[in-house]
C-alpha positions in Angstrom: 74.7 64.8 127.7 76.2 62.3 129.6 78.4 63.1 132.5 81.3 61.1 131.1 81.1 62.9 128.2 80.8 66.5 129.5 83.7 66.1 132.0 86.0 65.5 128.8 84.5 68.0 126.4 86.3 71.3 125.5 86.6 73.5 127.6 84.1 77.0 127.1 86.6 79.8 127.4 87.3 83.4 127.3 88.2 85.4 123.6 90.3 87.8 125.7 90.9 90.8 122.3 86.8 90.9 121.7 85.8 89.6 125.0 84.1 86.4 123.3 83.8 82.9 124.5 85.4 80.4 122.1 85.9 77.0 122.3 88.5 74.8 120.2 87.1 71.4 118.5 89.8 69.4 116.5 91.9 72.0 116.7 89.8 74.6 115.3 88.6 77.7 117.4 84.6 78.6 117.2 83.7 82.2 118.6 80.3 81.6 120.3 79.6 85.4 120.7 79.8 87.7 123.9 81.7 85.5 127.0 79.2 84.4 129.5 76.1 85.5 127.7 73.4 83.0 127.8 73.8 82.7 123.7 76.9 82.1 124.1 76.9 79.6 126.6 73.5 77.7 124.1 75.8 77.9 121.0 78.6 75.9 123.0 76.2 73.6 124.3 74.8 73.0 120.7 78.5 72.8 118.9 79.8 70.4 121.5 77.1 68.2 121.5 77.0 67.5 117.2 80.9 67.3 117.8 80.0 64.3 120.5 77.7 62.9 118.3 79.6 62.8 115.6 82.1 61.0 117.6 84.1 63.5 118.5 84.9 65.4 114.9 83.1 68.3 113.6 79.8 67.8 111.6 80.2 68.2 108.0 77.9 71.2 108.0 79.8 72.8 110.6 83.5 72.1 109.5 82.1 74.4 106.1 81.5 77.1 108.2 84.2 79.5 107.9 82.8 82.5 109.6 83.1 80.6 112.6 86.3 80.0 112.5 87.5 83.7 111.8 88.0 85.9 115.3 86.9 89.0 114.7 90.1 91.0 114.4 91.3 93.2 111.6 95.0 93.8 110.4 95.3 97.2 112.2 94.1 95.0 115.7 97.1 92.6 115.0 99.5 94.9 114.1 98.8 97.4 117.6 99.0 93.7 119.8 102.3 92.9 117.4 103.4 96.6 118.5 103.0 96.4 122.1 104.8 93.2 122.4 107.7 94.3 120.4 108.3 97.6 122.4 108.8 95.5 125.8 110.9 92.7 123.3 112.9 95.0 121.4 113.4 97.5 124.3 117.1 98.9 124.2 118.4 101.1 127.3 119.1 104.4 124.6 115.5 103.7 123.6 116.5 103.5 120.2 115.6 100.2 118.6 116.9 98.8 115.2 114.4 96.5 114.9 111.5 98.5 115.5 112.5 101.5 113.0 112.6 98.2 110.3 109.7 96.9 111.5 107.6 100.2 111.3 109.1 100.6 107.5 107.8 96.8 106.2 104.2 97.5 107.8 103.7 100.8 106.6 102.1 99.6 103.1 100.4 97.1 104.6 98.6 99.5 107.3 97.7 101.5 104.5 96.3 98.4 102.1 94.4 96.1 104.6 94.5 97.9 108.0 90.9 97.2 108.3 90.7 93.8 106.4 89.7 91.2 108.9 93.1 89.6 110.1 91.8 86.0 108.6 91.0 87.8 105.0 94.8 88.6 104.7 96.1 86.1 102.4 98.9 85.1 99.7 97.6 87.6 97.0 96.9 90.5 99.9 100.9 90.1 100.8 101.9 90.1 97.0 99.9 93.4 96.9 102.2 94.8 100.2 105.0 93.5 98.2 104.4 95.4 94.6 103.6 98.7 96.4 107.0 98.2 97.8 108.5 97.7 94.4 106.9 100.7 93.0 108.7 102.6 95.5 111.9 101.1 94.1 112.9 99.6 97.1 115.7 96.8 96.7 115.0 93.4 95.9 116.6 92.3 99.1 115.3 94.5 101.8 111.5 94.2 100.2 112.5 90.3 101.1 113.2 91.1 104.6 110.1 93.4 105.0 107.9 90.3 103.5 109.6 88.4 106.0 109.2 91.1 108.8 105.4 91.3 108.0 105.1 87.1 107.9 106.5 87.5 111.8 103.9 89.5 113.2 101.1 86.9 111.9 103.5 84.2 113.3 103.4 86.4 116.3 99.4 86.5 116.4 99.2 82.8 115.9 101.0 81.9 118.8 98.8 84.5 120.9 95.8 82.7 119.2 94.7 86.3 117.5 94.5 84.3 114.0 94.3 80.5 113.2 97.1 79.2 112.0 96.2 78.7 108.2 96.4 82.3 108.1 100.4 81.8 108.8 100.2 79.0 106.8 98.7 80.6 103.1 101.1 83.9 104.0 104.3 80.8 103.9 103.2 79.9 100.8 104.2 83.2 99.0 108.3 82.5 97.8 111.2 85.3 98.1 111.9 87.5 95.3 114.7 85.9 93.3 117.3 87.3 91.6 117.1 87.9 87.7 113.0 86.8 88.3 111.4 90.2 89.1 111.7 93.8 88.4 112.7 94.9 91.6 116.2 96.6 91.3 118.9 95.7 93.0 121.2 96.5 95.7 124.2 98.5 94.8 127.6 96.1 95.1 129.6 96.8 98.6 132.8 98.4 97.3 135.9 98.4 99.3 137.2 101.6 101.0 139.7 103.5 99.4 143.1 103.1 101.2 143.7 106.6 101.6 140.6 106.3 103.7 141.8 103.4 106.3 145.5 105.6 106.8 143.6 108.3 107.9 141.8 106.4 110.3 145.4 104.5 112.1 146.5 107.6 114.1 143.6 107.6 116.1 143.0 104.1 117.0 145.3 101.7 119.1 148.4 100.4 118.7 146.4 96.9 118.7 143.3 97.6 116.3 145.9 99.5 114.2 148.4 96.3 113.4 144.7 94.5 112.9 144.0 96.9 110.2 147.7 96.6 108.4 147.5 92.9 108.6 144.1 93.0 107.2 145.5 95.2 104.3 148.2 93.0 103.7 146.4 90.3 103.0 144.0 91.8 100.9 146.8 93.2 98.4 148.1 89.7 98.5 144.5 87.9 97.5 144.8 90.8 94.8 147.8 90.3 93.3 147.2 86.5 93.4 144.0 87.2 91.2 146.0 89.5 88.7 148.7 86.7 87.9 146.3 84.1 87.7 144.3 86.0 84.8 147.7 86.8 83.7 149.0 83.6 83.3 
């Protein structure tokens, strides 16, 4: 190979989740098996050399090959890097975090589908099978939406920590919200507003300040009311 040529090929580098060496070509990563093994190091020399021959873009035959471009990481492997980042992001000083309890919720089903599926398996039809074990446990329509969306993050997550390639992410996009009046998912119970008698109760015990917020806040309300009443009226 010439020396031009090597100085500005790819760089061989290290897999750290498996320990592989890997190298990217047009944006694609190839594992090349155990980092620093004499295999390893042959397989980059072979890949880089058809991809400089072939003028710098990946030989037909190898651009089929999808098992090289698949790390060898399962679901379960994503979702335990996903975890540990998220208990240093999410971190609250009462140790108590929000996020994480909703988190843990949307990724139960899908440790429990395709916790061993290799990470790049996981697809569009994988994430619609999450999604209907979530509405046969009668969850709402809206907060199976925010678990879909929950689980779509920690692939985001894995793509920007090169775990995954990003048409993993990309096929996972592809799979649309459940809309309302389109599914059988039930739905949410309407917000209704708190009886009156309920807000009194509360005044004594609050300041003088958040107390005339409250009033005025009533106030208006009976007035949007009673606007709504004579305009059906009339």
């Amino acid at each position: 190979m010439p020396a031009s040529a090597t100085c500005s090929a790819p760089k061989y580098r290290l897999y750290r989740p498996k320990h592989l060496g890997v190298v990217r070509l047009n944006g694609r990563d190839f594992y090349l098996g155990e980092y620093g093994s004499v295999a390893s190091r042959e397989k980059y020399d072979q890949l880089v050399a058809q991809w400089l021959a072939n003028g710098r873009q990946l030989p037909s035959a190898s651009a089929g090959d999808q098992s090289q471009d698949c790390p060898p990481i399962s679901v379960n492997e994503v979702l335990l890097a996903y975890w540990r980042h998220a208990e240093a992001h999410y971190a609250t000083a009462d140790g108590h975090s929000k996020e994480l309890t909703c988190m843990e919720h949307a990724i139960r089903p899908l440790k429990k589908l395709f916790g061993l599926t290799p990470a790049c398996d996981f697809g569009p039809k994988a994430l619609k099978a999450v999604r209907q074990t979530m509405i046969e446990a009668d969850i709402c329509r809206r907060q199976i939406n925010s678990r879909i969306n929950r689980i779509r993050r920690v692939f985001k997550w894995a793509v920007s920590e090169e775990l995954i390639p990003p048409s993993v992410l990309h096929g996972l996009r592809a799979v649309t919200g459940l809309q309302k009046g389109r599914t059988i998912a039930r739905e949410s119970r309407p917000v209704k507003p708190v009886d009156v008698k309920h807000v009194d109760s509360v005044l004594p015990f609050v300041s003088p300040q958040v107390a005339a917020m409250i009033q005025l806040q009533l106030q208006r309300a009976q007035r949007v009311a009673r606007s709504h009443a004579s305009h059906f009226r009339g």
